[in-house]
VOLO-873230 format. One line per 4 residues: number of its first residue (from 1); their letters; for each residue x, y, z of C-alpha. Coordinates in nm, 3 decimals, decimal comma. Layout:
NUM> a> X:Y:Z; ...
//
This chain:
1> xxxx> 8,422:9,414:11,759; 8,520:9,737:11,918; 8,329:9,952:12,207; 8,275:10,195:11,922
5> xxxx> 8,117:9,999:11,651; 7,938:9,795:11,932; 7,808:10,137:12,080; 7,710:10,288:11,727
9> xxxx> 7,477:9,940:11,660; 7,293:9,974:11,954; 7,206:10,339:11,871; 7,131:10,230:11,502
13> xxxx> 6,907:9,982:11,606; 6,703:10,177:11,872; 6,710:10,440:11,601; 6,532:10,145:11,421
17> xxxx> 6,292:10,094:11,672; 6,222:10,438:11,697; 6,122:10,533:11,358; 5,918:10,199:11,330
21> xxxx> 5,715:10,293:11,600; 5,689:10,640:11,441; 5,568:10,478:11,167; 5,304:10,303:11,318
25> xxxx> 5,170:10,573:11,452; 5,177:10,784:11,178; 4,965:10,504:11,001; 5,243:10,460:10,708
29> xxxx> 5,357:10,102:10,856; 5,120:9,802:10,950; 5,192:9,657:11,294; 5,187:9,310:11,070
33> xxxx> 5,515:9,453:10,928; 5,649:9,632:11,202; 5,708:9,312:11,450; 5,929:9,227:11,153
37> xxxx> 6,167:9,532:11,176; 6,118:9,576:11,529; 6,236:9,135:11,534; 6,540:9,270:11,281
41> xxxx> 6,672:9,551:11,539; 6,628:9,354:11,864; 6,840:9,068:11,632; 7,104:9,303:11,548
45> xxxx> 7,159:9,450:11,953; 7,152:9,048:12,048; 7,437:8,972:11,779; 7,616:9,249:11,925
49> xxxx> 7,605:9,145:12,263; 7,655:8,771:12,197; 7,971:8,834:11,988; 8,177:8,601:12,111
53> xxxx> 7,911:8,318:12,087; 7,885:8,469:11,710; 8,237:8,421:11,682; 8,243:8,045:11,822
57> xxxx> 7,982:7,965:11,561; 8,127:8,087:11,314; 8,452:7,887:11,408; 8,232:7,540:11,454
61> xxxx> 8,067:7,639:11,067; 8,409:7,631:10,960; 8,398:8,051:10,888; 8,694:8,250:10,982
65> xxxx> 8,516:8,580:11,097; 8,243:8,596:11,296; 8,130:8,947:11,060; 8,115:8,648:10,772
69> xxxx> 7,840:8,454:10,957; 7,669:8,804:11,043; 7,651:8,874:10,637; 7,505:8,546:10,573
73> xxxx> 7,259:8,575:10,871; 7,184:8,913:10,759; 7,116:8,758:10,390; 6,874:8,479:10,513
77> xxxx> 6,658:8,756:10,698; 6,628:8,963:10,425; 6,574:8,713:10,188; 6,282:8,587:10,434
81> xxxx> 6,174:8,932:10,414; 6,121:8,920:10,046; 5,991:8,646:10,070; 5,713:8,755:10,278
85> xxxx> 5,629:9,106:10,105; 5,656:8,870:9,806; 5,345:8,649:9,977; 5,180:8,949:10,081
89> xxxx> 5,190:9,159:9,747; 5,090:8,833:9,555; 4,755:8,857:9,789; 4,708:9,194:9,701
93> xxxx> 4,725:9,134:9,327; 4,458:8,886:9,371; 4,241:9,089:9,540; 4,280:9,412:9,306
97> xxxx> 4,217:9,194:9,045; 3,878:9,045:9,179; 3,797:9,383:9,268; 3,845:9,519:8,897
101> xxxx> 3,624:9,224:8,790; 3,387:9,285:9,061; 3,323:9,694:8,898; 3,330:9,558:8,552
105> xxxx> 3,040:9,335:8,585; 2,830:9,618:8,799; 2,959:9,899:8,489; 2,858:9,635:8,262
109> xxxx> 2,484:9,536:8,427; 2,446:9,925:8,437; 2,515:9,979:8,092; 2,291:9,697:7,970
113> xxxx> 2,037:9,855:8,190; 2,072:10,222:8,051; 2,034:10,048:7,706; 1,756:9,856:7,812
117> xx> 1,533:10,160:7,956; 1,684:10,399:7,671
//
């Protein structure tokens, strides 16, 4: 990898860490979430800097480029990702639910209520 694209990774990435923090302060990202992209740009400044060990993986996995293995890396995290907003919206979903159930019953006592005193 050259100086160039090595330098303009490490600025992406503390650009990364930047507007994560940024967002955590502005309240628009959970720090739940955030140790997840902030994990994701440290990963991509270490993969930079241990390029040649990247490269001598890759070589033992029986890859020929050491960008290869960095796709499929890249792949797995993101796919953990989903994974994980997967887990987190099916929680949600839940808990809307029981929540909607929760103000139908208490509409529905009230009505029977009104009807009762009416």
């Amino acid at each position: 990898m050259s100086g160039f694209a090595q330098a303009l990774t490490i600025v992406v990435a503390v650009g990364a860490v930047a507007v994560v923090v940024a967002l955590v302060r502005s309240r628009k990202l959970k720090e739940r979430y955030a140790v997840i992209w902030l994990a994701v740009a440290f990963g991509m400044v270490l993969l930079v800097l241990a390029r040649p060990l990247l490269d001598s993986v890759s070589r033992e996995l029986g890859i020929q480029s050491g960008t290869t293995t960095l796709f499929l890396i890249a792949t797995l995290v993101i796919l953990g990702i989903l994974l994980q907003l997967s887990m987190s919206l099916s929680a949600l979903e839940d808990k809307v639910r029981d929540i909607a159930e929760a103000v139908a019953l208490a509409d529905s006592a009230e009505s029977v209520e009104e009807t009762n005193d009416g």
